[in-house]
N, C-alpha and C positions, 0 to 999 in steps of 0.2 A: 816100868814106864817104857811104852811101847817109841818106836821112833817115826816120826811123820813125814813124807811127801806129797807136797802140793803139786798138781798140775796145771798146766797156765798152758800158755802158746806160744811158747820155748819150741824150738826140732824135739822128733819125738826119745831121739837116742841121747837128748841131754837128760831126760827123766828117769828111763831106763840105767845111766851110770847112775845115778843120783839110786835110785832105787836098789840097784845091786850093792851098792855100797850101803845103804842103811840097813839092809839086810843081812851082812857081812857082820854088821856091830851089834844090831839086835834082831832074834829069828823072829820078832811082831811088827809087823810092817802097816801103818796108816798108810793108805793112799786115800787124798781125798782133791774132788775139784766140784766145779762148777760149772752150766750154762755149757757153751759150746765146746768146754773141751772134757766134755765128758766120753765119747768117744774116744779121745787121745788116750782118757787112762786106761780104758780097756785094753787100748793098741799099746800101750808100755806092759801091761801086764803081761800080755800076749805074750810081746817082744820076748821079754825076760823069761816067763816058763818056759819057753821053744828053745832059748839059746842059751841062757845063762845060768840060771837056777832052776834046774830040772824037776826037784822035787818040793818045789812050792807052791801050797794051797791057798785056795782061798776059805776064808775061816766064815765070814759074814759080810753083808751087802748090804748096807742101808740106803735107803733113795728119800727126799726132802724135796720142800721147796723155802727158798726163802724170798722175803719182799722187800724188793732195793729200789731206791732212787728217793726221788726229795717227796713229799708231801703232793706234789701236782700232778708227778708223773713216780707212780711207786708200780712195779714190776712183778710179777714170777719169774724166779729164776731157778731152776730144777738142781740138786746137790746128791751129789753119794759121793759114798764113804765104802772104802771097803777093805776089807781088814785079812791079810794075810799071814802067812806063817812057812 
């Protein structure tokens, strides 16, 4: 069982610890978000290959969309998943 992090719009160096440390417990790393902060995980991933886990891959990259909201007003909202190691 792989360990997961979610991205939200927390600062981007709370993800990053968050990140470093599940990677610390387990070398399969989830990252996954949604909608506007799909940039951010890139920027955490970034962060963390540059400075802190040097020798870490990205394994696979899924991209989605899912549809949110009530029945009147239902949505796209774009999802990836991307899986490290």
């Amino acid at each position: 069982m792989s360990e997961n992090v979610y991205i939200g719009s927390k600062p981007i160096l709370n993800y990053v610890v968050a990140l470093v440390a599940s990677l610390q417990k387990d070398p399969k790393v989830n990252v996954m978000t949604r909608g506007r902060a799909i940039s951010s995980a890139v920027d955490v991933i970034e962060v963390c290959k540059r400075s802190f886990v040097t020798d870490m891959c990205v394994v696979d990259i899924l991209i989605g969309t899912e549809r949110m909201g009530t029945e009147n007003d239902l949505r796209n909202v774009s999802t990836i998943h991307i899986k490290l190691s």
